[in-house]
C-alpha positions as CSV (number, residue, x, y, z in Angstrom):
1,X,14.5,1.6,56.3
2,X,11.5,-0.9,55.9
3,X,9.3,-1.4,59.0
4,X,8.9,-5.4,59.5
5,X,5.8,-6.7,57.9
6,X,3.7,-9.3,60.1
7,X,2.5,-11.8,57.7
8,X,1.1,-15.2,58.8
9,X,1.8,-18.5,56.4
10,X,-2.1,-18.3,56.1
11,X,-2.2,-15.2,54.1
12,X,0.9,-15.7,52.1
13,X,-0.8,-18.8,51.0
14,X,-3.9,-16.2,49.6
15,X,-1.3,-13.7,48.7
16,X,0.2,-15.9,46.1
17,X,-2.7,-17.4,44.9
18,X,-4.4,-14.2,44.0
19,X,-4.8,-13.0,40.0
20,X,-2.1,-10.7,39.5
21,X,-3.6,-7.5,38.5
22,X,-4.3,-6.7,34.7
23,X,-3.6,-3.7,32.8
24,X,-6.9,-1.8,31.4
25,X,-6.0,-3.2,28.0
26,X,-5.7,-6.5,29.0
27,X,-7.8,-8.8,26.9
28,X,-7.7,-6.1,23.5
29,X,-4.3,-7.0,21.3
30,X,-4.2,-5.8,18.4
31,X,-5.9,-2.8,19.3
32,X,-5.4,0.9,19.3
33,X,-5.6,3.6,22.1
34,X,-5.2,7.5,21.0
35,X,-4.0,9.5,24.3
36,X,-4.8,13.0,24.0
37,X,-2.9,15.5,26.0
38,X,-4.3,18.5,27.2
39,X,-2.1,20.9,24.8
40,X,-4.0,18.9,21.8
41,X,-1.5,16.7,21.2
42,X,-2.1,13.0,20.4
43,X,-0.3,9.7,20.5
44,X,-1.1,6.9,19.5
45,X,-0.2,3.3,21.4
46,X,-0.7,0.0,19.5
47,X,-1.4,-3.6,21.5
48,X,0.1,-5.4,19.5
49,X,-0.7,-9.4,19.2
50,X,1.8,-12.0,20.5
51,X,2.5,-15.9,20.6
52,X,-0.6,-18.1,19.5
53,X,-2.8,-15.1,18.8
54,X,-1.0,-13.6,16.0
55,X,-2.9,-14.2,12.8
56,X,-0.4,-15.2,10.2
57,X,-0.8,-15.3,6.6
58,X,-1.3,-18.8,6.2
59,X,-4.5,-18.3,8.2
60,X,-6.1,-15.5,6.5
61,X,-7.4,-15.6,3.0
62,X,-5.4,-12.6,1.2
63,X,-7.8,-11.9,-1.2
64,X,-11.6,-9.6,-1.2
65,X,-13.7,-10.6,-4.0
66,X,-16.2,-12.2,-5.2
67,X,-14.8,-13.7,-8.4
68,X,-11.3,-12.8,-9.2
69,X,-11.5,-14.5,-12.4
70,X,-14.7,-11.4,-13.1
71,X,-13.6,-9.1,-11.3
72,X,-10.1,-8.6,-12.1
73,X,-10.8,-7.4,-15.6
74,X,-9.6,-4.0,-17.3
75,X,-12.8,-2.8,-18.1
76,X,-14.6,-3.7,-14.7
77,X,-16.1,0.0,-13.1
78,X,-17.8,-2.0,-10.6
79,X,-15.6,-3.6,-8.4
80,X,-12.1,-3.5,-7.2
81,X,-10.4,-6.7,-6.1
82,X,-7.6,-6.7,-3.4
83,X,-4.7,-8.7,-2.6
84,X,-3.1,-9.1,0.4
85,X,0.6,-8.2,0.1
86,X,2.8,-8.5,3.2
87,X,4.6,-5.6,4.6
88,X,8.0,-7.2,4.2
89,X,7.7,-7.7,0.4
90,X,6.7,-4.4,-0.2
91,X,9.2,-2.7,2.0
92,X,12.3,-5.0,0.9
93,X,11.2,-6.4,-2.8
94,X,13.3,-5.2,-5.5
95,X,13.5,-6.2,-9.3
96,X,17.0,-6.6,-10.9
97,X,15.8,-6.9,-14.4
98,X,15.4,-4.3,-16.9
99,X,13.8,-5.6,-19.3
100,X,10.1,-5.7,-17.8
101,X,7.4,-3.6,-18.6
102,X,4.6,-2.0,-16.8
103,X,2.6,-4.6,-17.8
104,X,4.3,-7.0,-16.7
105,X,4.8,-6.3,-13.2
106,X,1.3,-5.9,-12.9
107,X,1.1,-9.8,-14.4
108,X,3.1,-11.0,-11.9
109,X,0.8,-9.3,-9.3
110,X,-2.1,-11.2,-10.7
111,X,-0.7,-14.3,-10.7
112,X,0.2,-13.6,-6.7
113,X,-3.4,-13.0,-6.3
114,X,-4.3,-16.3,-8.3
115,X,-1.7,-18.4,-5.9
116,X,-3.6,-17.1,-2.8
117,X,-6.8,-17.8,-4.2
118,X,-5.6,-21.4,-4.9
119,X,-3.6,-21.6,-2.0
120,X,-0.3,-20.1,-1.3
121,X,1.1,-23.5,0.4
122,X,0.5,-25.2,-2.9
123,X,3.5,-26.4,-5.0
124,X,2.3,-25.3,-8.3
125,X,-0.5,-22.9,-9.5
126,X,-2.3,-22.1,-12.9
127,X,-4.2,-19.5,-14.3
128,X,-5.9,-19.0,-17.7
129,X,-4.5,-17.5,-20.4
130,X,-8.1,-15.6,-21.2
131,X,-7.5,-14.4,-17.4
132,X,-4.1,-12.6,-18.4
133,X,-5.4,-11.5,-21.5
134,X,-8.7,-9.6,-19.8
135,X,-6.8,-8.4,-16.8
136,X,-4.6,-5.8,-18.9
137,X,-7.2,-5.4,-21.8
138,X,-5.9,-6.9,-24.1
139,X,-6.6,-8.2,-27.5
140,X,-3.4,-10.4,-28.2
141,X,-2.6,-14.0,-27.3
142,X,1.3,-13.3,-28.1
143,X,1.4,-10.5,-26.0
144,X,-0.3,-12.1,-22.5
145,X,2.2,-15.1,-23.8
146,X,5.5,-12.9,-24.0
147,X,4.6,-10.9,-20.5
148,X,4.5,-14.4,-18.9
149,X,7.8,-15.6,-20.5
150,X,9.7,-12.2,-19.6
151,X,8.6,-12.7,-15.9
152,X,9.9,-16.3,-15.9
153,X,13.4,-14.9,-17.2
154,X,13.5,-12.0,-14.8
155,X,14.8,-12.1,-11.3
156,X,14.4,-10.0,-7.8
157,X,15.4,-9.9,-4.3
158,X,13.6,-10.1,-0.8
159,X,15.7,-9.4,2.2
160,X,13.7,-11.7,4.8
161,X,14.3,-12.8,8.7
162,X,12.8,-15.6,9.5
163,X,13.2,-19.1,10.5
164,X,14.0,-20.6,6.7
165,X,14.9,-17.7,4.6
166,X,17.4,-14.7,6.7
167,X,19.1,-12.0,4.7
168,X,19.2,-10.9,1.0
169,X,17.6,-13.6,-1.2
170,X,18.0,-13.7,-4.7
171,X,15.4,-15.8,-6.9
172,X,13.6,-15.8,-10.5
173,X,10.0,-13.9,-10.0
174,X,8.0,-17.0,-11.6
175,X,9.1,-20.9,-12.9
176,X,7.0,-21.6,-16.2
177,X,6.3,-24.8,-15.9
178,X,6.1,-25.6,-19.7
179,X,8.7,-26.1,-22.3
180,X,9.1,-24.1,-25.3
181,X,6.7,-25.7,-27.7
182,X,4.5,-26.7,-25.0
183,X,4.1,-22.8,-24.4
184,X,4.0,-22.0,-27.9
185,X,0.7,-24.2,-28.6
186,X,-1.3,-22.7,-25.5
187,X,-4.2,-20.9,-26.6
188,X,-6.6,-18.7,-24.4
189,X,-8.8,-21.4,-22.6
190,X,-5.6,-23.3,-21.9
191,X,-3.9,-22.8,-17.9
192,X,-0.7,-22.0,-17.6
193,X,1.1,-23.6,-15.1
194,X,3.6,-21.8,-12.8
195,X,5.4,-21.8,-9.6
196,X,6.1,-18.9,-7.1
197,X,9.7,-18.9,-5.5
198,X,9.9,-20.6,-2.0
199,X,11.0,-17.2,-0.3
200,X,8.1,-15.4,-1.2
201,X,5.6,-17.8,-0.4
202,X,7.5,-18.0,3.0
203,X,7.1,-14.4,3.8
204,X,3.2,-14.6,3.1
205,X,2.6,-17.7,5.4
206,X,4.5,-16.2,8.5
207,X,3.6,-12.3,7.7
208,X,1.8,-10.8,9.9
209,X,1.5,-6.8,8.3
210,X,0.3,-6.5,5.3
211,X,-1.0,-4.0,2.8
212,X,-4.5,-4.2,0.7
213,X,-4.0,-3.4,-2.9
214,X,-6.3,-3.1,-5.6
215,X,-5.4,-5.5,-8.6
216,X,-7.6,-3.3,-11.3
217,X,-5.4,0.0,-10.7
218,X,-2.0,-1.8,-11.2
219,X,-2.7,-2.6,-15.0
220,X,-3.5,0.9,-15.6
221,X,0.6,1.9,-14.7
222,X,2.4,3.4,-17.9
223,X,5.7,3.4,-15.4
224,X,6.5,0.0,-14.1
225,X,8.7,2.9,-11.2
226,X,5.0,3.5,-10.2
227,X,4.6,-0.4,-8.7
228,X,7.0,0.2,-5.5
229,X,5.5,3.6,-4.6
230,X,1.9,2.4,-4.8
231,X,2.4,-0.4,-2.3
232,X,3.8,1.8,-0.2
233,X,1.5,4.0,-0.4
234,X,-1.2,1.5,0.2
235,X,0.5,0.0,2.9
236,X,0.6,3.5,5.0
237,X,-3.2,4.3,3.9
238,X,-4.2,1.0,6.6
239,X,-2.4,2.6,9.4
240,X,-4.0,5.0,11.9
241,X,-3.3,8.7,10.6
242,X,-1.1,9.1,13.9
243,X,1.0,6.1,12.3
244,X,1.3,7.6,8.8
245,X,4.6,7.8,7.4
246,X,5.6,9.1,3.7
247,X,8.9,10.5,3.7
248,X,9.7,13.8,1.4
249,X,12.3,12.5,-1.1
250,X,14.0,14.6,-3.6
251,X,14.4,13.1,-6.9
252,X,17.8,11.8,-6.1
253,X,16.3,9.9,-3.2
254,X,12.9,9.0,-5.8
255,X,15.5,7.5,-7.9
256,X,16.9,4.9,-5.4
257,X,13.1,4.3,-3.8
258,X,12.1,3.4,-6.8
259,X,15.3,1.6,-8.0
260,X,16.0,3.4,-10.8
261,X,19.9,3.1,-12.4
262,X,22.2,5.2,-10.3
263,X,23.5,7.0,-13.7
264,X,20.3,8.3,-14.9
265,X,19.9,11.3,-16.7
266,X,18.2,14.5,-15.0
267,X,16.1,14.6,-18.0
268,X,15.2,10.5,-18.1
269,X,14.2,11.0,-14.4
270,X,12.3,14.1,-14.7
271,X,10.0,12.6,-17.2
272,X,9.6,9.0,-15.1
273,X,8.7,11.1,-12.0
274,X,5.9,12.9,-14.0
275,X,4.5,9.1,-15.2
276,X,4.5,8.1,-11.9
277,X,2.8,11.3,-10.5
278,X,-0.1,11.0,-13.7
279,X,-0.3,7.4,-12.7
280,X,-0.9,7.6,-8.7
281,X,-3.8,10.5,-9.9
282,X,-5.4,9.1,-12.7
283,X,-6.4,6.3,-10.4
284,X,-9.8,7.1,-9.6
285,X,-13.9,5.2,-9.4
286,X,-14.1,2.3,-7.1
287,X,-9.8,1.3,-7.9
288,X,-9.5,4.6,-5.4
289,X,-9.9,3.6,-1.9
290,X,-7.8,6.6,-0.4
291,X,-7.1,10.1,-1.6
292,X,-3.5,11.1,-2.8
293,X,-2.3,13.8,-2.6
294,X,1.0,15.1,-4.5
295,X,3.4,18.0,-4.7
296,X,7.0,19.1,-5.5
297,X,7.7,22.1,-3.1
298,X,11.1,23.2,-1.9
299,X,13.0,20.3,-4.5
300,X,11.1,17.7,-2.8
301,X,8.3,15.2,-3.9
302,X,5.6,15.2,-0.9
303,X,3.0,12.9,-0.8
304,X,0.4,12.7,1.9
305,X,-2.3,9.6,1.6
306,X,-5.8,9.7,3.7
307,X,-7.3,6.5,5.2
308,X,-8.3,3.2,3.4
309,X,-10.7,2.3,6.1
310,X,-13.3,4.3,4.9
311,X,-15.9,2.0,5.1
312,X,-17.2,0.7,8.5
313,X,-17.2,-3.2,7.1
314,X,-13.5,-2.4,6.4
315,X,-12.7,-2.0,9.9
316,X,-11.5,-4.4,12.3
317,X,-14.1,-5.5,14.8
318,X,-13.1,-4.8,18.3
319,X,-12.6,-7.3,21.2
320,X,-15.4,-7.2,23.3
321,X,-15.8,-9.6,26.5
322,X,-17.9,-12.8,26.4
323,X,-20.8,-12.1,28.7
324,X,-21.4,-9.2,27.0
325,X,-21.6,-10.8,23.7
326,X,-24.0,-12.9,25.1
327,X,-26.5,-10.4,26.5
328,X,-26.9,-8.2,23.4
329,X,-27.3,-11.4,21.0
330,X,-29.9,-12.3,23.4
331,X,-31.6,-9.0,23.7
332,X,-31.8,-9.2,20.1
333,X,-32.8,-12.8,19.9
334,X,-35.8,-12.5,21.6
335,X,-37.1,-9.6,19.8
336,X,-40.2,-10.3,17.4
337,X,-38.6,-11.0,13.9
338,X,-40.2,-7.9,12.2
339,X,-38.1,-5.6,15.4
340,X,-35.0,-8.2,14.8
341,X,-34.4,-7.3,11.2
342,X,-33.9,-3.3,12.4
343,X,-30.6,-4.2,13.9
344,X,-27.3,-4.7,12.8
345,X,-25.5,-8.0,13.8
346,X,-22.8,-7.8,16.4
347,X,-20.2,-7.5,14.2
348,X,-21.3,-4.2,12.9
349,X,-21.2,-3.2,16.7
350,X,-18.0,-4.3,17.5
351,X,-16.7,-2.4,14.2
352,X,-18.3,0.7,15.1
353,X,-16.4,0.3,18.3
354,X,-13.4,0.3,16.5
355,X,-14.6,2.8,14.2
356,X,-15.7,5.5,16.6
357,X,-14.4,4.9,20.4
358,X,-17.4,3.9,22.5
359,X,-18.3,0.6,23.9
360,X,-20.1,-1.3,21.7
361,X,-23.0,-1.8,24.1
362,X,-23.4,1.9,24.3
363,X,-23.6,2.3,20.5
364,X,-26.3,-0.7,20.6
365,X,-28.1,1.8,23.0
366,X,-27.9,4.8,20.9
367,X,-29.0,2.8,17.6
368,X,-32.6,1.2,20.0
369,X,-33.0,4.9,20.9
370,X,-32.7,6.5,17.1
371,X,-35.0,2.9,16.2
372,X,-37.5,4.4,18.6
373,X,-37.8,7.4,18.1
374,X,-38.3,7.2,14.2
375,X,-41.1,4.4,14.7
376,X,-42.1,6.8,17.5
377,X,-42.0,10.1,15.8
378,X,-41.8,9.3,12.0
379,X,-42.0,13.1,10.9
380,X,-38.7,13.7,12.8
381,X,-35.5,14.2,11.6
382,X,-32.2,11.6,12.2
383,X,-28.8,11.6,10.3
384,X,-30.3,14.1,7.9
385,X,-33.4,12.0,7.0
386,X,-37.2,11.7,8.2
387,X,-37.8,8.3,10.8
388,X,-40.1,7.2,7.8
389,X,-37.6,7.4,5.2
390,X,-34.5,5.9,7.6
391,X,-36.9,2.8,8.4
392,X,-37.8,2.6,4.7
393,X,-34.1,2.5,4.0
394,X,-33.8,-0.2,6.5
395,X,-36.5,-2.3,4.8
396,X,-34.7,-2.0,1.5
397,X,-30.9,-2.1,2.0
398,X,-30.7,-3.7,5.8
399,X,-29.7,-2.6,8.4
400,X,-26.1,-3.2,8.0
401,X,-25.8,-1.2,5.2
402,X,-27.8,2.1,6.8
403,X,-25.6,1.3,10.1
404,X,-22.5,2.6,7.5
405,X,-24.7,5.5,6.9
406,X,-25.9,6.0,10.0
407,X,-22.2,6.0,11.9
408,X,-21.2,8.5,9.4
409,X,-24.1,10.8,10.1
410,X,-24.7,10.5,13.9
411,X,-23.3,12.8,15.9
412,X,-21.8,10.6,19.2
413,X,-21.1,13.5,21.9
414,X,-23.9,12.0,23.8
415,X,-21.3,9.3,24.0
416,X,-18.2,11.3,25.1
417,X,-16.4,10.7,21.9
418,X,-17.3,13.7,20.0
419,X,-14.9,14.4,17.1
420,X,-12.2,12.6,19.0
421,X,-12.3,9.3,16.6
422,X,-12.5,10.2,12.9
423,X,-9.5,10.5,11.2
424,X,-9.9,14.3,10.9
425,X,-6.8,14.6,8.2
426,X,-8.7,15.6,5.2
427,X,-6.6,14.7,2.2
428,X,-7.8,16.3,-1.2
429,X,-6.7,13.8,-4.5
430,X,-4.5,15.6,-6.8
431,X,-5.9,15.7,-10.5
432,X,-3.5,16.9,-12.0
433,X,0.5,16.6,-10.8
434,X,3.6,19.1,-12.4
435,X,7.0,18.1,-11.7
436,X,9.2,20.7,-12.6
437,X,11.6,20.2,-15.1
438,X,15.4,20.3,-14.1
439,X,17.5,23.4,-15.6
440,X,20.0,21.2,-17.5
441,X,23.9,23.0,-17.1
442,X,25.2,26.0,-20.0
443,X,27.3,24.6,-22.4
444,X,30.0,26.3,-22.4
445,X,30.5,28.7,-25.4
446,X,32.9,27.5,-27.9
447,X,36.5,29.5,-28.3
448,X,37.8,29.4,-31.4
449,X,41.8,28.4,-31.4
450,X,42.6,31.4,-32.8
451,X,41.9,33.0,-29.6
452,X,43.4,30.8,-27.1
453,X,47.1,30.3,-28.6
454,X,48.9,34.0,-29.6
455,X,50.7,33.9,-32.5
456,X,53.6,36.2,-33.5
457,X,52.5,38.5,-36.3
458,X,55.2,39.7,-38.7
459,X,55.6,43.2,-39.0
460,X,56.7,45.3,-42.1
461,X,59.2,47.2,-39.1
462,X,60.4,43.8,-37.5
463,X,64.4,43.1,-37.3
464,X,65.6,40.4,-38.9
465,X,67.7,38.0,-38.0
466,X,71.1,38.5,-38.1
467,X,72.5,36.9,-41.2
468,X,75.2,34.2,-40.1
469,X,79.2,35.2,-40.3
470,X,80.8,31.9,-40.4
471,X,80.4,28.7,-42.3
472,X,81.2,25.5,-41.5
473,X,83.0,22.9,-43.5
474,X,80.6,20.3,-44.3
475,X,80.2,17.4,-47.4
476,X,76.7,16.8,-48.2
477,X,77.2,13.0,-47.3
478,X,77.3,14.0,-43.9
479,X,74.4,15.7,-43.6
480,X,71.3,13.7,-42.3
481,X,68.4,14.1,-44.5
């Protein structure tokens, strides 16, 4: 039984006007906390965002590049432009016709990536036909032309929940906006006008998961099977490895993933499985931002991804509180300008906060002390390098690009954090991929019809019938011939 509790009006008045007490993550949506028990193993707990301070597509650019008309170009080495594709397309989008080809699909991507470029609210959008025609290295005005008409006769699903679109939506993948002889008389310089269905631009203004794909390795597909598997792939490479998840399929189960016929032939979907396996590892250079690795053990396709966040500008910058904001900037601020250009801005921090598990104050720390000591003592070694030769790379690179370096190097157990942050699944990229061929069924051997039905052989010493005694009495116009 409770004991009575002697409170005055007084302190019920403080009592209620106190803060209620905050939980340690309190302040830090959207970020992630690793527990790890003392058996070694880990769990991972997500803060997720909610009400006003979810970031929804229509607020976020869904593109990285410079110049998407430059960069997205079949023959570019250099670069490799992303899209933003929401988690709800990839996971629910399926394509009902057949008659699309590889390049195609990876058309229709393109012109996603134009419409977010332009803006997804917009009503109508436009691309070059020069654009189509360098994206799949090309040399053919006809051939950019037919992809485009062959997406605007093709249609797919999206099963969606949300305020304006909820269940299974059927819809055509593009609307050309030009009649037949207007389309006919295009030439290369000329834009071509189009318009993405209503659904799909719906799911990108209120998504807030989403997937960065590179547009240069999609026109390099020979299996248009490939598309589905690569988003989803590229959707699980962004999550934290604890978060991963790339279900064994057999090839029955690859079939309906992909969304092959249900009456294919085992040999048909050996040989598709094999494209898509020389597709995923022929993507390699600056298209591949995470290892993949594949194998067929036990009847099963197994595919395990490694992270996508491999560089430090590539991950997202934690929260970190006001005040404290404000005393490194300032720290920094009133530094001479040749000691200012040595640091990082404090975006790097709070990404290397992110990135490795410490406070980003207590990273600053570490970087002043490394600073020091290789102005200090410039024949000494840090991350592998001299102090003259880390401050010479400073000079010519910045220091944001050597703090990339530098957080990849440095070893943090000074900081408590020792090991505990990287994403210690080391995947190795499969060169080469064997899937093994199906035994089809034996025949089964032909039997002659001699040997199946027995037929009565006459014999030299077989009776014969006995001949008959009686006759009947019978005119031949009675008989039925």
């Amino acid at each position: 039984m409770h004991q009575p509790v002697n409170t005055s009006l007084e302190e019920m008045e403080v009592a209620s006007k106190r803060k209620p007490r905050r939980h340690k993550m309190h302040g830090k949506r959207g970020s992630l906390f690793v527990h790890e028990r003392a058996d070694g193993f880990e769990k991972g707990y997500v803060w997720k965002t909610t009400g006003d301070d979810i970031i929804r597509g229509h607020q976020r650019g869904g593109l990285k590049c410079g110049n998407l008309s430059a960069e997205a170009v079949y023959t570019n080495n250099t670069s490799s432009p992303r899209v933003e594709i929401p988690r709800v397309v990839i996971e629910t989008m399926s394509i009902e016709s057949k008659q699309l080809y590889p390049g195609d699909i990876a058309v229709f991507w393109r012109l996603f990536a134009e419409a977010r470029k332009q803006g997804i609210e917009r009503d109508t959008h436009s691309i070059k036909l020069s654009d189509v025609i360098a994206y799949l290295g090309l040399n053919s005005l006809h051939r950019a032309k037919q992809a485009i008409k062959r997406l605007a006769g093709a249609m797919m699903t999206l099963r969606l929940n949300q305020e304006g679109a909820r269940g299974t939506i059927r819809m055509s993948m593009i609307e050309l906006l030009h009649d037949t002889d207007d389309f006919a008389a295009l030439r290369g310089y000329n834009e071509v006008f189009f318009r993405l269905p209503s659904a799909l631009k719906l799911a990108v203004r209120e998504s807030r998961d989403y997937a960065w794909v590179d547009l240069n390795a999609l026109s390099r597909f020979e299996s248009k099977f490939t598309f589905p598997l690569y988003l989803k792939l590229c959707l699980e490479a962004g999550k934290h490895r604890l978060f991963r998840s790339v279900p064994e399929m057999t090839k029955s189960e690859f079939r309906a993933f992909v969304g092959m016929p249900e009456k294919t032939q085992t040999s048909v979907l050996d040989k598709t499985l094999q494209l898509v396996g020389n597709d995923l590892s022929a993507i390699s250079g600056v298209r591949r931002r995470f290892p993949i690795s594949i194998s067929f053990e036990d009847e099963k396709l197994q595919i395990v991804v490694g992270s996508a966040a491999k560089r430090l500008r590539g991950v997202k910058p934690a929260w970190i509180a006001a005040e404290m904001a404000a005393k490194q900037t300032e720290e920094v601020c009133a530094m001479p300008a040749e000691k200012r250009k040595l640091y990082p801005s404090l975006t790097r921090f709070r990404q290397a906060e992110t990135a490795i598990g410490a406070p980003a104050y207590r990273i600053f720390g570490l970087w002043s002390a490394d600073i020091h000591g290789a102005t200090s003592c410039p024949d000494d070694y840090i991350v592998g390098m001299t102090g003259r030769d880390f401050m010479n790379l400073i000079d010519k690179v910045g220091a944001d690009d050597v703090m990339e370096f530098w957080a990849d190097k440095r070893d943090f157990e000074v900081l408590g954090v020792a090991g505990k942050w990287m994403d210690i699944e080391v995947v190795e990229h499969t060169s080469v991929v064997n899937i093994p061929i199906t035994a089809s069924r034996p025949k089964a051997p032909r039997v002659a019809l001699d040997e199946i039905v027995t037929r009565a052989t006459a014999r030299y010493d077989d009776e014969r019938l006995p001949e008959p005694t009686k006759f009947a009495e019978a005119s031949d116009e009675d008989i039925p011939y």
